[in-house]
N, C-alpha and C positions, 0 to 999 in steps of 0.2 A: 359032214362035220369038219373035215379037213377044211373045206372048199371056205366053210365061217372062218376058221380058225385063220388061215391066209388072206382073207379079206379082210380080217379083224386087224391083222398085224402090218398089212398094209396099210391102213387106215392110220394105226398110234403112228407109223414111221412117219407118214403125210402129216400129221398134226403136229407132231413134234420140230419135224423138220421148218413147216411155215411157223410156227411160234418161235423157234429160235432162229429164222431171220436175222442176218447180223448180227450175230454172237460173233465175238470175238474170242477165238481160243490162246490168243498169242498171251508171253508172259505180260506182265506191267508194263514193259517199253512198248508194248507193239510189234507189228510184222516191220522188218528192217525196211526203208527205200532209200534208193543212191542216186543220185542224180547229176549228170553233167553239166555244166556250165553252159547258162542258154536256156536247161531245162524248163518246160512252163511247170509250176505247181499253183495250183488252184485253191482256194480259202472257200472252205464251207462256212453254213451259218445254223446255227441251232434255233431252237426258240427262245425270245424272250424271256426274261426272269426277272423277276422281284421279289424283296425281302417284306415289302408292305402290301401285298396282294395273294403271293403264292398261287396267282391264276399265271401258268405259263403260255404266252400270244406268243402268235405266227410272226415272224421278222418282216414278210413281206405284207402284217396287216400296214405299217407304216410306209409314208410314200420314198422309200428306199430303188437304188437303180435294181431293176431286172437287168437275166442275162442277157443277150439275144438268142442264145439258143432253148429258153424257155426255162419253167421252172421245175426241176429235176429231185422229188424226195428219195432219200436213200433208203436203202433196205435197211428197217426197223424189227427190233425181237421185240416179245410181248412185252418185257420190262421196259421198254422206251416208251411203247404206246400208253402204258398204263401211267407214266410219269410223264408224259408229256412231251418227250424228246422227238424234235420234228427238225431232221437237221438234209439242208437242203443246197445247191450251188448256188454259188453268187456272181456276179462280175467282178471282183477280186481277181489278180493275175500277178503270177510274179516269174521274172526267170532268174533260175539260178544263179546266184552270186554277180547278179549286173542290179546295179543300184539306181534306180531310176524313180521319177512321178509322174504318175497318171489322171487324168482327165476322166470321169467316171459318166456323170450325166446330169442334166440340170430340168427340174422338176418342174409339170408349168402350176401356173400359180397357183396358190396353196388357198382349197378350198375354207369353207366355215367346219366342214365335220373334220379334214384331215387337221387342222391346228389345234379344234376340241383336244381328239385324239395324242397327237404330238405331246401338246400339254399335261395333257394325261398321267401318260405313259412319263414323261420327267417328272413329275411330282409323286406319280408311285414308286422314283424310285427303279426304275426297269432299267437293265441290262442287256447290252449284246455281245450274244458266246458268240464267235467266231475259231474255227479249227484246221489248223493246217498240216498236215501230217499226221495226223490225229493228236496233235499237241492242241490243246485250248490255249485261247491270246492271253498271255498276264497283262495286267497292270501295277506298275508299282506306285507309289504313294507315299510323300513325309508328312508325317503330323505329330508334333509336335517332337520333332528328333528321334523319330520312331519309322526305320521303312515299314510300309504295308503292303499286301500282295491281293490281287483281287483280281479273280477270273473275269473278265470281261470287261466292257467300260458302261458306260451310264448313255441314253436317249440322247440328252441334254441336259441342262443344267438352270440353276436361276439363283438370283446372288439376293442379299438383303438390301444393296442398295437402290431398286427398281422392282417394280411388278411385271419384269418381263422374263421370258423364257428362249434360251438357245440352243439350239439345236448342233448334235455334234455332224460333222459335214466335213472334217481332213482328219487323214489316221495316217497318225506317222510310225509304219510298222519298224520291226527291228528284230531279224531272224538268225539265230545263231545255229552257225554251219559248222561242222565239223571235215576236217578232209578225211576222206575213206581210201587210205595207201594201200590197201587189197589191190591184186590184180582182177581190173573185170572181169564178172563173168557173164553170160546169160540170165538173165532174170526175169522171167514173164516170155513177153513176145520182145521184148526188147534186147537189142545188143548193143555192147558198149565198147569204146575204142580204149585201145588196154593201155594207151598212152597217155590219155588225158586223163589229169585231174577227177576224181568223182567227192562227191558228198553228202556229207549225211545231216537232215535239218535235227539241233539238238535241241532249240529255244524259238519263242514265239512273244513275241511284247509288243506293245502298242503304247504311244501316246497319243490320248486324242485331243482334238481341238475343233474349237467355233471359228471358222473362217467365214466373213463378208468378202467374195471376189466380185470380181469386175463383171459385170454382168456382158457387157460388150465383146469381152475378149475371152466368153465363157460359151457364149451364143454359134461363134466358129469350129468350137471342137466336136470330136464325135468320142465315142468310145475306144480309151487305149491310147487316146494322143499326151505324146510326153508336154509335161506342163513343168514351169519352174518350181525347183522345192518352195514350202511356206514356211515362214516361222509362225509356231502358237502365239497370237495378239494376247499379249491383256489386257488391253481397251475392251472396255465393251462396246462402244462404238465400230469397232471393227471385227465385232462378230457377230455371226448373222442368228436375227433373229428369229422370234416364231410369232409371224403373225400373218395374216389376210390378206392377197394378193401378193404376197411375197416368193419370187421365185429361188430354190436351193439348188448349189452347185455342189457337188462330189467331188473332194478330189481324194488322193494316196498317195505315199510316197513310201518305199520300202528300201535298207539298208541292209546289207547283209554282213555278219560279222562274225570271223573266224573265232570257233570257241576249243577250250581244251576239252568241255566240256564232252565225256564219253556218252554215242549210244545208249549204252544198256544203264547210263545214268541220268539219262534226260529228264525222266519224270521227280528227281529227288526235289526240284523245285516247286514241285503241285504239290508234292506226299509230305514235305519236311512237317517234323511234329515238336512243336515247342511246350514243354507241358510233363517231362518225362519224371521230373522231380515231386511235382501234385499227381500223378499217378501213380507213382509206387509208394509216396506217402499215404494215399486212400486205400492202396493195398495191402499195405503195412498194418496199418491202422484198420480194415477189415478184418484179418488175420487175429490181430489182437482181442476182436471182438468176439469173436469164432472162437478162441480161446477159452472165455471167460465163459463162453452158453457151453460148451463142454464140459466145463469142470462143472455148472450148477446141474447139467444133464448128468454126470457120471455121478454125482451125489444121492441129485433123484434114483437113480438105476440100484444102487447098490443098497439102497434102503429098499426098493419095491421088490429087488430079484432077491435077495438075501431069505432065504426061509420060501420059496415060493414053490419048491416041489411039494409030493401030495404027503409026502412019511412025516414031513414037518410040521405040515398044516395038520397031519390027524394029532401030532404030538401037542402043539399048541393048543387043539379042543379040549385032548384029555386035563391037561394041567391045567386048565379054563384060563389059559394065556389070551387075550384081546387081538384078533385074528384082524390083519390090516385089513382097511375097509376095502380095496379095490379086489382083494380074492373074493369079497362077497357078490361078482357081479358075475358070475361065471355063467350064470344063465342067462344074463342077458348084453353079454358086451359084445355076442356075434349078432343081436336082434338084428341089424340092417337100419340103415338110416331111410328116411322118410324120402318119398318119389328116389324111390331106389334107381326106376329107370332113366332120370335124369341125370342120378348122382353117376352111376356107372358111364352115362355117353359122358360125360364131363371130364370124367377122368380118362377115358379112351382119347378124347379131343385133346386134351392139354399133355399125354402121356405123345400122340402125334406130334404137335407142337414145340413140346420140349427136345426130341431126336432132331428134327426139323432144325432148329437155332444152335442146338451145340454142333451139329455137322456144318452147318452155315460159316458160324463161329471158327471151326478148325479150321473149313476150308479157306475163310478170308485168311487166316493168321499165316499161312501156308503160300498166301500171294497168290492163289488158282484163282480167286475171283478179284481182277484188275481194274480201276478206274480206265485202263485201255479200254474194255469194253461196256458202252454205255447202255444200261439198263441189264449186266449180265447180273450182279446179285440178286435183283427182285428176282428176275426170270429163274435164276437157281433157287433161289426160296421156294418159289412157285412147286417146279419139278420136285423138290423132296417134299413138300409136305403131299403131293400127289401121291409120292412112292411109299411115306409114311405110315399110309392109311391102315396097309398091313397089321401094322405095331397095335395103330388104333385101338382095331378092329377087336384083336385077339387080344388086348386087355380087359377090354367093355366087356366083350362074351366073358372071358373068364371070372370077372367082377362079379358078374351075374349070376355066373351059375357057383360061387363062393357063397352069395348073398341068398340065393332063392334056394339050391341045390339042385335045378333043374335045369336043364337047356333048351325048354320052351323060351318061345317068342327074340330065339339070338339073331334070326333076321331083321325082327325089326330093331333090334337094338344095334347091330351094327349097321341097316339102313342110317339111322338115327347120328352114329357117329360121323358117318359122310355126307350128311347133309347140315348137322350144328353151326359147325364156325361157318364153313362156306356159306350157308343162309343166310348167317348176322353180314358178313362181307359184302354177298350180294347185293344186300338190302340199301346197306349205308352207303355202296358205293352208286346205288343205282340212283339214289337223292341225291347227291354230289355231283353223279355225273349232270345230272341237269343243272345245276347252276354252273357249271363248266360250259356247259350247251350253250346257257344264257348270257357265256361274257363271250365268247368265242374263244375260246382256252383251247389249246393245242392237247389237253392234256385229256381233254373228252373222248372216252371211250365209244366209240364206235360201234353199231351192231355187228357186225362182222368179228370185233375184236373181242364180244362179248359173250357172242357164239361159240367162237373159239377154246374160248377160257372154260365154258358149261361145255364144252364136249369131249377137252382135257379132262375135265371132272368127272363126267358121266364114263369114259371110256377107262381111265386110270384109275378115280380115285374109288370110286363106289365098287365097281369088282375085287378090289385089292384087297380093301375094307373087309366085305364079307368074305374072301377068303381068308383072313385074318379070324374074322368068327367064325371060320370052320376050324381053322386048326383049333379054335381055343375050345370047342365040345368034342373033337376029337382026341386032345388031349388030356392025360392023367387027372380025374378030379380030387383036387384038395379040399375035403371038408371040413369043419368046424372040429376043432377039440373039444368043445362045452354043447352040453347040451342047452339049449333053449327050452327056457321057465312055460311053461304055458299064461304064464301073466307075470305081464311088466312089473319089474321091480319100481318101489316110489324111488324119486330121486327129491334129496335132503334138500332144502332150501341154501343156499348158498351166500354166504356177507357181500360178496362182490358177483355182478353179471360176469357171464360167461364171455362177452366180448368184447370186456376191458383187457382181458388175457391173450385175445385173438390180436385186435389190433396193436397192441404190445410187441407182439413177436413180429407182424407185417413192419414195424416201425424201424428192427434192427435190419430189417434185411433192405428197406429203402435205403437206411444209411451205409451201407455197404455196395449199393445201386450208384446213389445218387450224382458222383462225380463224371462217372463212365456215361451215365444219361444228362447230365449236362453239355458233358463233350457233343455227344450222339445229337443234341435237341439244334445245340450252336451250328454245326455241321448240314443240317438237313435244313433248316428254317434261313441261314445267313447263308446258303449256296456256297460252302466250303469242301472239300476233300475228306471224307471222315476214316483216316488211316491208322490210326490203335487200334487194329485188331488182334494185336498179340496181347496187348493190355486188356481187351474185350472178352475176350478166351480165357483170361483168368477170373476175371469179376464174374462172367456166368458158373464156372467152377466154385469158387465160394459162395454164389447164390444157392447151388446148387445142393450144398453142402449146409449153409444155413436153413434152405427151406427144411431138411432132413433134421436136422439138430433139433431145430423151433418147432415144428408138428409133433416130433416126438416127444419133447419137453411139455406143450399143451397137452398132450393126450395125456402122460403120464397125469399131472395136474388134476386134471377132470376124473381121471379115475381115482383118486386119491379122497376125490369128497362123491364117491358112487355114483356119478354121473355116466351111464353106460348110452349114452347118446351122444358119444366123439365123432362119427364118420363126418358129419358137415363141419364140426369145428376144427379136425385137425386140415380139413381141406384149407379151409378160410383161416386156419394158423398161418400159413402160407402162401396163401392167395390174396388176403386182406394186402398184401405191398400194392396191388393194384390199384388199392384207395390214396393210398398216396402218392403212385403215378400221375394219379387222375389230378390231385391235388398241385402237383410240382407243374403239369403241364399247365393246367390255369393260372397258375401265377407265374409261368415265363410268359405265358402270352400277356399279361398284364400288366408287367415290369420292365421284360426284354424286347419283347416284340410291341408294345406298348397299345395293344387291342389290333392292331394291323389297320386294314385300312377298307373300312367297311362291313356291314354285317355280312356280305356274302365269301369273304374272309374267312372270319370270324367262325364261322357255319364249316366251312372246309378244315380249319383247324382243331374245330370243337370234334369236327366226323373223323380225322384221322385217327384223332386221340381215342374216340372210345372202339376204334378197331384194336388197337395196339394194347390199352387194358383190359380189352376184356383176352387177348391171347396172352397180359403176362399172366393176369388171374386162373386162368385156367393150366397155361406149364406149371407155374408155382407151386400151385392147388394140387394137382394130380401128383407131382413131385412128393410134396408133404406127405400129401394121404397115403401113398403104398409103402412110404418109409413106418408111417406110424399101425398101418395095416399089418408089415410082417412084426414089427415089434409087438404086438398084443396077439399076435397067433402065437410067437415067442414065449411070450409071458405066459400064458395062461394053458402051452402046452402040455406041465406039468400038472396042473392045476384038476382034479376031480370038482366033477359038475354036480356030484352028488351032494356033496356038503353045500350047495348054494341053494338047493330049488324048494 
């Protein structure tokens, strides 16, 4: 048993460890580097990205210079693999603070598929990250008396006056250095002369440009030979084009410029958040909203609880006083809702999900999860909803054995909670991942990586799980106040359906959403920085807070006209926001993103989304229901079952 228990634990340390692969633990800026005058620093390259594809390609699918030393992928954590981040070396060179241009390589003629391609790739719209210090390149931009900031630059280009297309082929870099007046120290394997000069890179920018060079006196160079700087043409005659037998020359030219700009402030020009005035107004304005479902809740409450112990209600029979209608349900408002075993994994799932996002949430607000490190959020998502399972587990069982009074069959029900969402997940992403396969998307999950991710699961989540539904039959059980009717009470006919009142309440809580997920949609779809997450941390707190008010408000409601069949309506009092997720996400893709660019697009935005609602509908849901759960154990604590059967 030992002998398991050590192989076991060796095994999660091996797994964990190759999944988190390049994690970066450093703060926001990064691990510090210092570099002396001369120093070479090398420019990485990411994959490809588009705002009209969202399929992320290889840099090196286009006919771009190799190194000579070959092509070198870097160590990736799971959250890169799974988003597609494939960030690799280039022929790129720069040395410290000496301002020079380079000669890069000249392409032989450019077949029929590579100009397809070329073309492509400019008309979707494609970008290249490039990173040097682990700073990503800006680009800045005026349009119409407006700077604009935009991580990467563009393929190429192509103007309204011509049906041609240009290829970008000179990047006039511009790298702000800061001097580092510390006295050297040792750093790594390296040592530094405690006289000279060191510094620190704090800024990374790029202008690019279409250059037509000489072909003749492009044909002589090799790799690394100094060329004279270029200025950006705006002829388009003298920039090179994309077409057929046409050979492209590389060139670069890099400037370095002393900034005042501090270390530990480098990243404030990725992170800056303009927008601080419309967020506290939506929180404001959320706030106020949450107000008013209070007072119509504290209204409802104090009419239901008022009289609701048992000396009152026998008092009320004697005097043949009209006994509100929802004490009449005492026998049946513990009956249990309908596929109880599914209602219970559901709530166990979204009860996981919900710890999962507000721990996510604090942790980003806190700066522990950094744009320094690429793909660390998802890959921390990942890790807690595995560790979550726990929570799950021992809600679902306890749900269960509330609803049945027995603790048969809590295996399979917390089997059931660790295999739910993971299932819908695997499923959708396992059709995704094939059209990924089929453009050649960087972003294509891997057998290896797939394995991976189902042996995190099997090994963390599903033991955690069931130990979670062991504690909850090992744990104290709480029964029912009311006894249960041996036959179902009728439930009165009603003027209005029961889920005009559901999606009612889904509808304040989207608008209390809606701003924070616009932000969140702009961010992920337009390849932006998405940094409010101190503002994020609060709008999940008032969701949180609304789902509880709105589930409790509908339940009261439904008991109000004897409807002792709440368990799935206060779920979907609060779950129902998910319909209008689903709603908002359709029509940014329709308006914002304007359908993108193809149905296989289209298909990958349609599959992300119904991953994402079908987890708010379930946190929301499971939220709702145990807020409205202990308030009807509440109520009807006092309440004799005797008077109802």
């Amino acid at each position: 048993m030992r002998m398991f228990v050590n192989f076991y634990a060796f095994l999660l340390v091996s797994l964990y460890a190759h999944a988190s692969n390049g994690v970066n633990l450093a703060p926001p800026q990064g691990f510090r580097r210092i570099y002396s005058t001369g120093d070479e620093v090398h420019v990485k390259v990411n994959s490809l990205t588009s705002i009209s594809t969202i399929i992320p390609s290889s840099y090196y699918s286009l006919p771009y210079c190799k190194p000579l030393s070959g092509i070198r992928i870097s160590s990736e954590n799971l959250g890169q693999r799974i988003l597609g981040d494939q960030i690799v070396n280039s022929p790129y060179m720069f040395r410290m603070n000496v301002n020079e241009s380079f000669y890069l390589c000249t392409t032989s003629p450019l077949n029929q598929q590579e100009v397809r391609l070329l073309k492509q790739r400019t008309n979707d719209l494609y970008q290249v990250n490039m990173i040097l210090d682990n700073l990503p390149v800006m680009r800045y931009a005026e349009h119409n008396g407006i700077n604009i900031r935009w991580t990467g630059f563009p393929v190429g280009y192509n103007t309204y006056y011509n049906d041609n297309d240009y290829i970008i082929n000179h990047l006039k870099f511009r790298v702000l250095i800061n001097e580092h007046e510390e006295t050297r120290k040792e750093i790594g394997m390296a040592m530094f002369n405690e006289t000279a000069p060191s510094y620190e890179i704090v800024g990374f920018q790029v202008l690019p440009c279409s250059v037509k060079h000489d072909r003749e006196s492009m044909s002589k160079l090799n790799l690394h030979d100094i060329v004279s700087p270029v200025n950006c043409p705006l002829e388009l005659d003298k920039s090179q084009i994309i077409k057929e037998r046409e050979r492209v020359s590389f060139t670069y030219e890099v400037e370095f410029v002393k900034s005042e700009i501090l270390w530990l402030s480098r990243w404030d020009a990725y992170l800056k958040f303009e927008g601080n005035n419309i967020h506290w107004f939506s929180i404001l304005n959320s706030i106020g909203t949450l107000f008013i479902v209070t007072g119509v809740l504290l209204i409802r409450l104090l009419r239901m609880v008022r009289g609701r112990g048992e000396s009152e209600l026998k008092a009320q029979s004697l005097n043949n006083v009209e006994v509100p209608r929802w004490k009449l349900l005492g026998g049946d408002v513990f009956r249990g809702p309908e596929n109880p075993e599914l209602f219970c994994v559901m709530v166990g799932t979204g009860t996981q999900i919900t710890v999962m996002a507000v721990v996510t949430a604090g942790l980003a607000a806190l700066r522990l999860l950094s744009p320094a490190s690429r793909g660390m959020l998802l890959t921390g998502m990942i890790y807690l909803y595995l560790f979550s399972g726990i929570i799950g587990g021992y809600i679902a069982v306890r749900l269960w054995r509330c609803i049945k009074g027995t603790s048969e069959e809590w295996k399979s029900i917390s089997s059931s909670v660790a295999c739910f969402l993971p299932g819908i997940v695997f499923l959708v992403l396992a059709a995704l991942n094939l059209i990924h396969w089929g453009s050649n998307s960087t972003a294509t999950i891997s057998i290896p990586s797939f394995c991976l991710v189902l042996t995190l699961w099997f090994c963390t989540s599903v033991p955690l799980t069931i130990l979670g539904g062991y504690f909850a039959i090992r744990a104290e059980a709480t029964g029912n106040s009311m006894k249960i009717a041996s036959v179902p009470r009728e439930i009165p006919a009603s003027k209005y359906p029961g889920y005009l009142l559901v999606l009612g309440a889904g509808l304040i809580l989207f608008g209390i959403l809606y701003v924070e997920l616009f932000y969140i949609f702009s961010s992920i779809w337009f390849g932006t920085f998405y940094t409010a997450f101190s503002y994020l941390l609060i709008v999940v707190f008032l969701v949180l807070v609304g789902c509880v008010e709105l589930s409790v408000l509908v339940t009261c409601i439904r008991l109000s006209v004897e409807d002792w069949r709440w368990w799935w309506k206060a779920f979907f009092a609060s779950g129902s926001v998910s319909f209008y997720f689903s709603m908002f996400a359709i029509s940014y893709l329709i308006f914002d993103l304007q359908g993108l660019s193809g149905p296989a697009s289209t298909t990958l935005y349609l599959g992300y989304t119904l991953i994402l609602a079908t987890a708010i509908m379930l946190a929301t849901g499971s939220i709702g229901f145990l807020a409205s759960f202990y308030f009807v154990k509440f109520l009807y604590s006092s309440v004799s079952s005797a008077l109802h059967v």
